[in-house]
Steps between C-alpha positions, in 0.01 A plus 500: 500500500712300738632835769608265693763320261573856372630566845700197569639477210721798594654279802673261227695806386644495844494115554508307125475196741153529619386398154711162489298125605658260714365257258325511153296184357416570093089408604256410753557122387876490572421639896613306782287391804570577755659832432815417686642298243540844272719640710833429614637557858765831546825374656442478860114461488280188545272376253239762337142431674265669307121476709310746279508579089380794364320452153483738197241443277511648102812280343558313809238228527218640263476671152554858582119616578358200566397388815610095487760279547651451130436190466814323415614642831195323711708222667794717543218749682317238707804373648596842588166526665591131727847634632354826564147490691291737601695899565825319403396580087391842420409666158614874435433614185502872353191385314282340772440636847586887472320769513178490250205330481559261169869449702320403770259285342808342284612399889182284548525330190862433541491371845183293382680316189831462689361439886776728638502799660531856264638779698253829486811759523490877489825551355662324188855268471717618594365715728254271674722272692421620835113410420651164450704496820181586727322218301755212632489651860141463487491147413590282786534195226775629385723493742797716355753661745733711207508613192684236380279264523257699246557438126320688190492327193409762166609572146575877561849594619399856588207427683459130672900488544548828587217471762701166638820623515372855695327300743745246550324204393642240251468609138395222180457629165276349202741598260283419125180434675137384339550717202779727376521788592648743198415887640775704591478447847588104480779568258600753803499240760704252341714719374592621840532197694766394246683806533531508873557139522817545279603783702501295785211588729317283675144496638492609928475237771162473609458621885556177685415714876188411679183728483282395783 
């Protein structure tokens, strides 16, 4: 069970906005590189300059539970990996890399088949984003000075976007992703972002301020 997600869920009561992407591609295929292309500048604000990406896993790039690139997403994925070197691309999956020794193991084998780097988190999305945060300040490569400049890419509104949009990074949602999803939950998701969009709300601006 996802506690974490349980928790933050009850924020969107208070803020239906948190759950909204700044962009939404329908797959993996269809994602621009660089990142910066997704997303359009706020009124006032210089071009988006995204320096790190934040990768789910299950629906994103790979089958849910398998630990590979789907294939028809390959190029799409290696290109990724060539505007993004080193820190700059990061894996964070519910799946792969929390607590648990087959999750754990599922991190080696991921980070083997792709040749990226899986986050080992304590917490789950939504809830892990500060793990993420300490992660980029680590990495000297990466060379991000705000929030803004960090963008998670995911097929899950109420955990990948809603872990974006608390943090203040950039938000870009797989919308139909590797296969469909039919459980109630994805029916959920949809549902909502429709519904807020046609009452008018709109997804935060990401924190533009310097951290360091």
């Amino acid at each position: 069970m996802n506690l974490s997600g349980a928790v933050h869920a009850f924020r969107i009561l208070r803020e239906p906005s948190l759950c909204l992407p700044h962009a939404s591609i329908s797959n993996f295929r269809d994602l621009p590189i660089p990142l910066s292309l997704a997303f359009n500048p706020s009124p006032g604000q210089k071009s988006v300059d995204i320096r790190a990406v934040v990768l789910d896993k299950d629906n994103c790039f790979a089958i849910p539970h398998e630990n590979a690139v789907h294939e028809p997403y390959n190029d799409t994925f290696q290109r990724l990996r060539k505007a993004y070197t080193g820190s700059r691309l990061l894996i964070v999956s519910n799946t792969a890399g929390t607590p648990g020794t087959r999750n754990k193991a599922e991190a080696s084998l991921l980070e083997h088949n792709t040749g990226v780097k899986v986050l080992h988190h304590n917490i789950k999305k939504p809830g892990c984003g500060h793990e993420i945060l300490q992660y980029f300040r680590d990495a000297s490569d990466a060379q991000i000075i705000a929030p803004s400049q960090i963008a998670v890419v995911g097929d899950r509104l109420l955990t990948d976007v809603l872990m974006a949009n608390t943090m203040g990074w950039h938000a870009l949602w797989v919308k139909d992703g590797v296969v469909e999803r039919k459980g109630l939950w994805a029916h959920l998701e949809h549902g909502l972002a429709a519904f807020l969009t046609r009452r008018g709300y709109e997804p935060p601006e990401p924190h533009h301020e310097n951290w360091r």
